[in-house]
VMD Tcl script that builds the backbone (N, CA, C; Angstrom):
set m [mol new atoms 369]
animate dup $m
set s [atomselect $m all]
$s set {name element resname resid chain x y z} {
  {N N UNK 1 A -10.749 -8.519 -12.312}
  {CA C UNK 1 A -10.098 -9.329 -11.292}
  {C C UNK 1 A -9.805 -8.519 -10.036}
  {N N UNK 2 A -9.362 -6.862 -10.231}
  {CA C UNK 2 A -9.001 -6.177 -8.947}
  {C C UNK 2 A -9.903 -6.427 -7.984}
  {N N UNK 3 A -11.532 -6.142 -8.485}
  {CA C UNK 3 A -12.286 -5.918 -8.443}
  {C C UNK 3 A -13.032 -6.621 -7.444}
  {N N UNK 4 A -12.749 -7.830 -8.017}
  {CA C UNK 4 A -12.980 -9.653 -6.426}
  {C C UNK 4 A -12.210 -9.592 -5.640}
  {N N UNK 5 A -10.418 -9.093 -5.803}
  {CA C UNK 5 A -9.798 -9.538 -4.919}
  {C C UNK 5 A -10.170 -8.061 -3.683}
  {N N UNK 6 A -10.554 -6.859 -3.703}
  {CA C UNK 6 A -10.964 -6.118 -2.981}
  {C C UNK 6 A -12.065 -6.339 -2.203}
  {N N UNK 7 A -13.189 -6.555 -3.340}
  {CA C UNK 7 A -14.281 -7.588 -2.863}
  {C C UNK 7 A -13.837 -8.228 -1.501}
  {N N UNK 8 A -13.116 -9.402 -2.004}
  {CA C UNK 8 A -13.454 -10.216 -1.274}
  {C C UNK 8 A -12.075 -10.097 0.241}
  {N N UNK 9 A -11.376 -8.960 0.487}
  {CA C UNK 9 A -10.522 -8.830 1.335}
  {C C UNK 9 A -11.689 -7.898 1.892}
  {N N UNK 10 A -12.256 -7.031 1.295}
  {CA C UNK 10 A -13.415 -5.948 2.002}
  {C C UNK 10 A -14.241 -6.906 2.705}
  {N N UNK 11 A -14.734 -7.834 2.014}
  {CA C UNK 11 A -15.872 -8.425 2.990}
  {C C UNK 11 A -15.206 -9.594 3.849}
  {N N UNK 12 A -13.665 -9.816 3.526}
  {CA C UNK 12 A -12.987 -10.565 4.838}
  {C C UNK 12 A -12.618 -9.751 5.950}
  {N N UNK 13 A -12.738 -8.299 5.756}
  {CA C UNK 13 A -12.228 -7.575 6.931}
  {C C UNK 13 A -13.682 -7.199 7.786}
  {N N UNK 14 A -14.535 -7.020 6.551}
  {CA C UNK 14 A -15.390 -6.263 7.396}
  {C C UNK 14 A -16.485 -6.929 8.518}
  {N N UNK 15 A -16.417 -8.590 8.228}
  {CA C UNK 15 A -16.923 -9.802 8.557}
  {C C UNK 15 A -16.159 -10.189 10.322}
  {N N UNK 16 A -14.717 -9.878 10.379}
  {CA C UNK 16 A -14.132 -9.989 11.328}
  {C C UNK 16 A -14.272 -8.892 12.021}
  {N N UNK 17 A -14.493 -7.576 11.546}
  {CA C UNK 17 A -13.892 -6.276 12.843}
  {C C UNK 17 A -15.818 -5.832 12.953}
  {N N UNK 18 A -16.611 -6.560 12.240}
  {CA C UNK 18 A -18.351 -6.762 12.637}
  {C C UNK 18 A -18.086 -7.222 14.289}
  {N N UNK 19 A -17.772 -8.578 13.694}
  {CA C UNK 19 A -17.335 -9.245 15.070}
  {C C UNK 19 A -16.767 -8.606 16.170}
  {N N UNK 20 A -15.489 -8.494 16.096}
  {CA C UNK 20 A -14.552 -8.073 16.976}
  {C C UNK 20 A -15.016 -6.860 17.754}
  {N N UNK 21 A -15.816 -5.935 16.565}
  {CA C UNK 21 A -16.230 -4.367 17.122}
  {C C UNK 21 A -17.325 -4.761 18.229}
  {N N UNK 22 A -18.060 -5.426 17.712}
  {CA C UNK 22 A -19.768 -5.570 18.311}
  {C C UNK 22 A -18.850 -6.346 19.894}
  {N N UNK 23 A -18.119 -7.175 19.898}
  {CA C UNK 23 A -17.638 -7.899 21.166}
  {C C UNK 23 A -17.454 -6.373 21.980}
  {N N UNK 24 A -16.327 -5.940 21.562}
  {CA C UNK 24 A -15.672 -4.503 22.083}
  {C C UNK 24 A -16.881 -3.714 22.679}
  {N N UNK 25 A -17.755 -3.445 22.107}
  {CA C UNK 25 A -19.134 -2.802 22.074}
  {C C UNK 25 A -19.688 -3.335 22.928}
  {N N UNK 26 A -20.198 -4.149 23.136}
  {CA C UNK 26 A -20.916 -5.367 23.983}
  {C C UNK 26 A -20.942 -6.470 24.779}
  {N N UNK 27 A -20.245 -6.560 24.779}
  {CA C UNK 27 A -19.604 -8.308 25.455}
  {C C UNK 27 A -20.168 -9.319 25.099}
  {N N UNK 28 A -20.624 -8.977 24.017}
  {CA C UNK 28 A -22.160 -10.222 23.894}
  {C C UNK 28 A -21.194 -12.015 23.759}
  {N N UNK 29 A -20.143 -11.717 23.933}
  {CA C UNK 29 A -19.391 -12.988 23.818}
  {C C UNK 29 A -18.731 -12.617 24.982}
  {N N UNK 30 A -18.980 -13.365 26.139}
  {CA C UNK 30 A -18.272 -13.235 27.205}
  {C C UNK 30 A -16.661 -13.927 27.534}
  {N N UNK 31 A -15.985 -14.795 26.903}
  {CA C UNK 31 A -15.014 -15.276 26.619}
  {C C UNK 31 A -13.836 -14.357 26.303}
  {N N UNK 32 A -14.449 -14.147 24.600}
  {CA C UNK 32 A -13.517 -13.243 23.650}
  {C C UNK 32 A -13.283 -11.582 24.797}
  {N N UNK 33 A -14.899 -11.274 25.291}
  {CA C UNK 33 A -14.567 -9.757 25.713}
  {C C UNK 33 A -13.765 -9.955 26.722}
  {N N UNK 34 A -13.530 -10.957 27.948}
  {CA C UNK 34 A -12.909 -10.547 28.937}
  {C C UNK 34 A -11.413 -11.203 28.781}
  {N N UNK 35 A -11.198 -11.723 27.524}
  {CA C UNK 35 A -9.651 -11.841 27.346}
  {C C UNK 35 A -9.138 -10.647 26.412}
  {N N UNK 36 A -10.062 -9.870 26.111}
  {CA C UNK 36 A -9.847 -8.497 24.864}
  {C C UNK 36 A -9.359 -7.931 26.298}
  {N N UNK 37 A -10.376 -7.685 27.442}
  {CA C UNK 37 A -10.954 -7.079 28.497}
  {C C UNK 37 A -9.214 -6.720 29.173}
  {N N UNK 38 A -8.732 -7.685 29.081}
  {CA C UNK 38 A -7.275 -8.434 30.391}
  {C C UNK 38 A -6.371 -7.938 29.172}
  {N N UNK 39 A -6.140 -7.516 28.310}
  {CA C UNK 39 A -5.008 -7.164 27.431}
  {C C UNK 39 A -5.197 -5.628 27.609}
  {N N UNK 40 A -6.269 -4.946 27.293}
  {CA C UNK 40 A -6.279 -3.659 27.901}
  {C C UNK 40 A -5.883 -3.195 28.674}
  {N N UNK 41 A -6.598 -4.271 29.804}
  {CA C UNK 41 A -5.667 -3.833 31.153}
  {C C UNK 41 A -4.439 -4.023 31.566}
  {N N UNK 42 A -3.988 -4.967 31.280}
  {CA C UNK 42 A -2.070 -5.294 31.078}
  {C C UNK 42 A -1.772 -3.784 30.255}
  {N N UNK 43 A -2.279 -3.047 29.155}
  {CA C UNK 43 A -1.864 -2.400 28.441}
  {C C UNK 43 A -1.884 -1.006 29.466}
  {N N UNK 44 A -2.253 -0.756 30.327}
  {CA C UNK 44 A -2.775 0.264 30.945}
  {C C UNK 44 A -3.798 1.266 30.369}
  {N N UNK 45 A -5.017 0.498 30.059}
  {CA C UNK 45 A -6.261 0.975 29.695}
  {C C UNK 45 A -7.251 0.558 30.124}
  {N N UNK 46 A -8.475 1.106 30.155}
  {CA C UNK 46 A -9.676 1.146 31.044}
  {C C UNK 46 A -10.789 0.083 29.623}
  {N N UNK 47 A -12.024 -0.088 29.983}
  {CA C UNK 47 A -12.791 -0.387 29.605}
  {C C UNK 47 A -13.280 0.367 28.334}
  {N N UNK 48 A -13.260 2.259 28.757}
  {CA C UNK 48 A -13.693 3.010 28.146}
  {C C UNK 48 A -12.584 3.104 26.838}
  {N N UNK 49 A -11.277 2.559 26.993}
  {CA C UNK 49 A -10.718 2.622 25.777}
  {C C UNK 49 A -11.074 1.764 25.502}
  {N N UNK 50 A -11.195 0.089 25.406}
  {CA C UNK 50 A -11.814 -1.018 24.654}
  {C C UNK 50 A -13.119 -0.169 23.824}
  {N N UNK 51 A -13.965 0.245 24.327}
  {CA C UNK 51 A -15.069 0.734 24.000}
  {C C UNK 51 A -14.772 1.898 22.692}
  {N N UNK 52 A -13.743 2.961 22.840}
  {CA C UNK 52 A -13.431 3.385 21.655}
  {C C UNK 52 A -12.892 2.876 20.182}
  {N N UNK 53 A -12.392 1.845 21.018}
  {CA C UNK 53 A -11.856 0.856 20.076}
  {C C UNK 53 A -12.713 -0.075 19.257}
  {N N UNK 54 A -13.412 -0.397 20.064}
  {CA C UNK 54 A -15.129 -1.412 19.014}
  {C C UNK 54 A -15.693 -0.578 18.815}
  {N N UNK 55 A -15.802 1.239 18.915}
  {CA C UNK 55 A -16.641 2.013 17.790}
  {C C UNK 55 A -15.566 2.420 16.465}
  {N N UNK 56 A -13.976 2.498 16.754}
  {CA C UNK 56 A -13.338 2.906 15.605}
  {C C UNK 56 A -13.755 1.341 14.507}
  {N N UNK 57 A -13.781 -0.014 15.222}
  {CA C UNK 57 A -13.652 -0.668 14.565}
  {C C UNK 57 A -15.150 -1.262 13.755}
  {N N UNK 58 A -16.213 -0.981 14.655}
  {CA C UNK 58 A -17.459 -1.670 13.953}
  {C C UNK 58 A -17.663 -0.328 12.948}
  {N N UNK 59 A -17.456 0.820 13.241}
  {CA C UNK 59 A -17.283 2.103 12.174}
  {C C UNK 59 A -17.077 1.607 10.603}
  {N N UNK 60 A -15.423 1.077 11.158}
  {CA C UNK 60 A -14.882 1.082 9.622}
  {C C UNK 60 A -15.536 -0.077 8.850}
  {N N UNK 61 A -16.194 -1.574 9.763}
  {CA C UNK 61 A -16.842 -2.775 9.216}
  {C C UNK 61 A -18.570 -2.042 8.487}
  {N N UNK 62 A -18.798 -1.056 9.119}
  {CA C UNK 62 A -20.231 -0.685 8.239}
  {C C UNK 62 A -19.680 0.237 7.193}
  {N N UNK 63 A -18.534 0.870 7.180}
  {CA C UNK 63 A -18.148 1.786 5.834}
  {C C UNK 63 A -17.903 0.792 4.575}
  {N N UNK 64 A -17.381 -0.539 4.985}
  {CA C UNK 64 A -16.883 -1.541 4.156}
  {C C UNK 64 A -18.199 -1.938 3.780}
  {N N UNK 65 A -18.995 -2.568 4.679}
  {CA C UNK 65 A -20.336 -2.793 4.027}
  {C C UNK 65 A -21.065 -2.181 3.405}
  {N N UNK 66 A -21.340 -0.594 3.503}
  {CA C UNK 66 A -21.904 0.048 2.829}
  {C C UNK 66 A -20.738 0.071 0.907}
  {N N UNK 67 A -19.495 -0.003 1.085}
  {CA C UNK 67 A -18.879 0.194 0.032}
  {C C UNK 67 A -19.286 -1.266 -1.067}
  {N N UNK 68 A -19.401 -1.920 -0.083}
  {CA C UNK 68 A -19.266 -2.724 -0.997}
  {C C UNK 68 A -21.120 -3.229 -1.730}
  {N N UNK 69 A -21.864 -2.643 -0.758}
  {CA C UNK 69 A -23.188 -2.738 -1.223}
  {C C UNK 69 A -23.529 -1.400 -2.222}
  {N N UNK 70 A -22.667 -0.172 -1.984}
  {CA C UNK 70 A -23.119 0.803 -2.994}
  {C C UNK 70 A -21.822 1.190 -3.926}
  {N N UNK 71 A -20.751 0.089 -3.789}
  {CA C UNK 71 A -19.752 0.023 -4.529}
  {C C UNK 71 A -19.067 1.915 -4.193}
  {N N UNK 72 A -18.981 2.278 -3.449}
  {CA C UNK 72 A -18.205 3.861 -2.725}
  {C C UNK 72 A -17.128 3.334 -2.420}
  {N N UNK 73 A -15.662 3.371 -3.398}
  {CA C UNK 73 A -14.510 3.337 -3.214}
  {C C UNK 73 A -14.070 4.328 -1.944}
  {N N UNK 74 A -14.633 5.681 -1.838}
  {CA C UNK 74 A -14.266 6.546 -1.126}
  {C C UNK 74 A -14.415 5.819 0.315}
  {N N UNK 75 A -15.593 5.264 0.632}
  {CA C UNK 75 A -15.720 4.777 1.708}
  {C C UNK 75 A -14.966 3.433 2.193}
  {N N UNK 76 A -14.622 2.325 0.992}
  {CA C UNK 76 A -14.007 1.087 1.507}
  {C C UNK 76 A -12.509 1.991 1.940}
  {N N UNK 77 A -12.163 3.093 1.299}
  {CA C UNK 77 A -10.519 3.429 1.387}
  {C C UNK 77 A -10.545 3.888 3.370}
  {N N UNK 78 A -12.007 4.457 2.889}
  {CA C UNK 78 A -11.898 5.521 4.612}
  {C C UNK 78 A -11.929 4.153 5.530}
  {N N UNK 79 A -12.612 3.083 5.335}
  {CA C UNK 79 A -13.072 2.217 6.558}
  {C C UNK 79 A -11.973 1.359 6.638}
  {N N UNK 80 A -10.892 0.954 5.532}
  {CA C UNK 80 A -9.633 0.089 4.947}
  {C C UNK 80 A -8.774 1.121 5.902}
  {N N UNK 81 A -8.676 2.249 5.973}
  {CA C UNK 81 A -7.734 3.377 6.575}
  {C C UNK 81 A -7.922 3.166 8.260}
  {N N UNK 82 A -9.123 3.021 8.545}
  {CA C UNK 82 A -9.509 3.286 9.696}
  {C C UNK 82 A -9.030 1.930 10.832}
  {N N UNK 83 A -9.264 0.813 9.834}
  {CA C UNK 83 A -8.774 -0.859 10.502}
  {C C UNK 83 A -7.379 -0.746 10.140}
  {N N UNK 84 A -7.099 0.237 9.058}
  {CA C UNK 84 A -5.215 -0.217 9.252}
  {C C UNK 84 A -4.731 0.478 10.449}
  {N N UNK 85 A -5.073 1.430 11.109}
  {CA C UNK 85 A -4.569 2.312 12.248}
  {C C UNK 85 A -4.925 1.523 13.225}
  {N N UNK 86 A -5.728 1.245 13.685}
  {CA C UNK 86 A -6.200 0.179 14.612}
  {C C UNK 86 A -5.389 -1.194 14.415}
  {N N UNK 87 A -4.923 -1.597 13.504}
  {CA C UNK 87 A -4.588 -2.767 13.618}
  {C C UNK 87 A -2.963 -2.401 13.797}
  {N N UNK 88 A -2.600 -1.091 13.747}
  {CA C UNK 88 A -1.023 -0.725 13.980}
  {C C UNK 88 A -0.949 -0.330 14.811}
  {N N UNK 89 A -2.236 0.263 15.750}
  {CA C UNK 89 A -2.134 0.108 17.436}
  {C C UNK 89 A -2.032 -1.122 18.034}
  {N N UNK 90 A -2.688 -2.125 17.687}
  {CA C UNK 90 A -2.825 -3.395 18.184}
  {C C UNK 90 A -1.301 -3.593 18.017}
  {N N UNK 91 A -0.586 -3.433 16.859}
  {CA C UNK 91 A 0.644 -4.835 16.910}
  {C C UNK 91 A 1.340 -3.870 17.782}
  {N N UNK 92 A 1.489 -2.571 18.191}
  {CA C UNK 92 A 2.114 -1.841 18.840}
  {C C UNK 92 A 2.291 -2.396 20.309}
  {N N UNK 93 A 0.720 -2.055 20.727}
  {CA C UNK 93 A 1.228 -2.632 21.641}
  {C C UNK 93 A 1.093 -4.127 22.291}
  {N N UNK 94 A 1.085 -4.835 21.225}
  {CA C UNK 94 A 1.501 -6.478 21.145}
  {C C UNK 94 A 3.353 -6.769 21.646}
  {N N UNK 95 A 3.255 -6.150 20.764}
  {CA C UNK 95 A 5.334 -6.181 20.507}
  {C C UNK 95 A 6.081 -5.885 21.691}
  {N N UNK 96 A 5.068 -4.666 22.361}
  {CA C UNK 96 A 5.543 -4.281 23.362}
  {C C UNK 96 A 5.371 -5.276 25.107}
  {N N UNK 97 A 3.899 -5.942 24.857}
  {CA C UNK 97 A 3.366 -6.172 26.463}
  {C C UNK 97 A 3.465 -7.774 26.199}
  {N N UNK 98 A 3.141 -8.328 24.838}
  {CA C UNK 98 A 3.029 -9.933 24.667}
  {C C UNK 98 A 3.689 -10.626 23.836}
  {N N UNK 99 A 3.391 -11.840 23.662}
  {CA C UNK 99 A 4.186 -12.490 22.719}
  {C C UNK 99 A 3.705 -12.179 20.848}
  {N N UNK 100 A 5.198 -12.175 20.786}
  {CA C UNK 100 A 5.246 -11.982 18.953}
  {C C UNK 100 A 3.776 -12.705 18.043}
  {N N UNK 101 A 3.137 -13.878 18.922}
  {CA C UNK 101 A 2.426 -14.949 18.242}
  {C C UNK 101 A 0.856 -13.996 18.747}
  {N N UNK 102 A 0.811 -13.334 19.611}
  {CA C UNK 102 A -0.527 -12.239 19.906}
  {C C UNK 102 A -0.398 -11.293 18.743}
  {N N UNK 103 A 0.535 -10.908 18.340}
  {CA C UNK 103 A 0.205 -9.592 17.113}
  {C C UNK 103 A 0.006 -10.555 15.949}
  {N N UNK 104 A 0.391 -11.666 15.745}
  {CA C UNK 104 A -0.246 -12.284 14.351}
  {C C UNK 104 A -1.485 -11.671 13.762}
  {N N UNK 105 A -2.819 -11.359 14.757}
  {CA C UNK 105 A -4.073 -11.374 13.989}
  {C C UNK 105 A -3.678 -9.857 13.415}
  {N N UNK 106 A -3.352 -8.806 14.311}
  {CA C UNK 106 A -3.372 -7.622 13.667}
  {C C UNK 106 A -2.275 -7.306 12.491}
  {N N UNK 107 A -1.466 -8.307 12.492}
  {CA C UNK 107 A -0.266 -7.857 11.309}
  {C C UNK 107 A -1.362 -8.395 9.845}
  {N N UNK 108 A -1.882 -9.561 10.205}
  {CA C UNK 108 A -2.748 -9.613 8.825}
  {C C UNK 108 A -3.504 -8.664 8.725}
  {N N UNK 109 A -4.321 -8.379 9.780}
  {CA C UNK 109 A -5.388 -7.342 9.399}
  {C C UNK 109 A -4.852 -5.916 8.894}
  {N N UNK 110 A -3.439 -5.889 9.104}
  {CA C UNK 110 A -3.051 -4.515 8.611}
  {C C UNK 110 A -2.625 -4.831 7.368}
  {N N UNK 111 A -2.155 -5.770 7.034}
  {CA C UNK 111 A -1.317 -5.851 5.585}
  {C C UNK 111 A -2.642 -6.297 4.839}
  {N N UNK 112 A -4.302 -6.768 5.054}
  {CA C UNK 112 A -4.668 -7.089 4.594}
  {C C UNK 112 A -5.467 -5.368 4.013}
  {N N UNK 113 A -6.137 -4.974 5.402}
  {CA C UNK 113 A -5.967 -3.000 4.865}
  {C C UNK 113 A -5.585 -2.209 3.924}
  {N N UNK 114 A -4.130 -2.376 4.393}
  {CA C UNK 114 A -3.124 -1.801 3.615}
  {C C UNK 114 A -3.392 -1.955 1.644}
  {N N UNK 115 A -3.699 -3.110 1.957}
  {CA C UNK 115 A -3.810 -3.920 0.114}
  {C C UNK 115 A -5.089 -3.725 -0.195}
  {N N UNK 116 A -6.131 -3.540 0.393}
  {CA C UNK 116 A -7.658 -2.931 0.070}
  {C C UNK 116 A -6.760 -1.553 -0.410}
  {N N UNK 117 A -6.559 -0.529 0.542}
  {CA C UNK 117 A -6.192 0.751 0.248}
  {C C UNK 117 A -5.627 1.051 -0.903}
  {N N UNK 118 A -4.659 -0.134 -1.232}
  {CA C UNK 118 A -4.158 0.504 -2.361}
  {C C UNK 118 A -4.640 -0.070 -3.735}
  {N N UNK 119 A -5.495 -1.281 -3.089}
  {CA C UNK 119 A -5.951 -1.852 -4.632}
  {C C UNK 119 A -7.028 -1.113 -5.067}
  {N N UNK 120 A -7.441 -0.215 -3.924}
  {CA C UNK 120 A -8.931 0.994 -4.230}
  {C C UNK 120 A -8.455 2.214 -4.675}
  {N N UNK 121 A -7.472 2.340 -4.162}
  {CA C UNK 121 A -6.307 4.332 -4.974}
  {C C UNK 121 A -5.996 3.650 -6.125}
  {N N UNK 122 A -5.917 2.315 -6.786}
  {CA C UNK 122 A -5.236 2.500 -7.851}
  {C C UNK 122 A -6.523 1.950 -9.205}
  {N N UNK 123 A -7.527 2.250 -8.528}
  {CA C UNK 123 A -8.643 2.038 -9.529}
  {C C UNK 123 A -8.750 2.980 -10.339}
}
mol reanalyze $m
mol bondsrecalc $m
mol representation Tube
mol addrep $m
């Protein structure tokens, strides 16, 4: 049973920060990037940090994919580690520049992390 519910939080995270990273990366969604685009900049950050930010994050979505295609706990923990820091920058500075209802996505994505991480250390 651990086993699905990691499963299937691994391939719910890694399905969204695919997304989210490749936007960050690319703009290939012109919508999503230039409202990602306008929070950066409210945040006092450049482009080139968005851009670090969709490589920390499409990073940790191919470590998840690879974990979960060659079953490498080591790797879902590293790529689960990598979206929980990122997603505790995000609510950071959510809390700080916007409304409580903008950090929603990253408080799941961290508590959802968080519970990969530990449902994978305690295998």
């Amino acid at each position: 049973m651990t086993l699905t519910i990691s499963s299937t939080i691994s391939a719910l995270l890694m399905v969204f920060f695919m997304f989210a990273g490749s936007i960050k990366l690319t703009g290939w969604q012109k919508f999503i990037f230039e409202t990602q685009l306008n929070f950066f900049k409210k945040y006092g950050l450049n482009r080139a940090a968005m851009f670090a930010v969709g490589i920390i994050e499409f990073t940790a979505a191919l470590l998840l994919l690879a974990a979960l295609c060659w079953g490498d706990l080591q790797w879902q923990t590293i790529g689960a580690g990598m979206i929980a820091v990122t997603s505790f920058g995000a609510l950071g500075f959510h809390y700080r520049f916007d409304k409580c209802s903008d950090a929603i996505p990253a408080a799941v994505t961290l508590l959802l992390a968080l519970a990969l991480a530990l449902l994978t250390l305690n295998f």
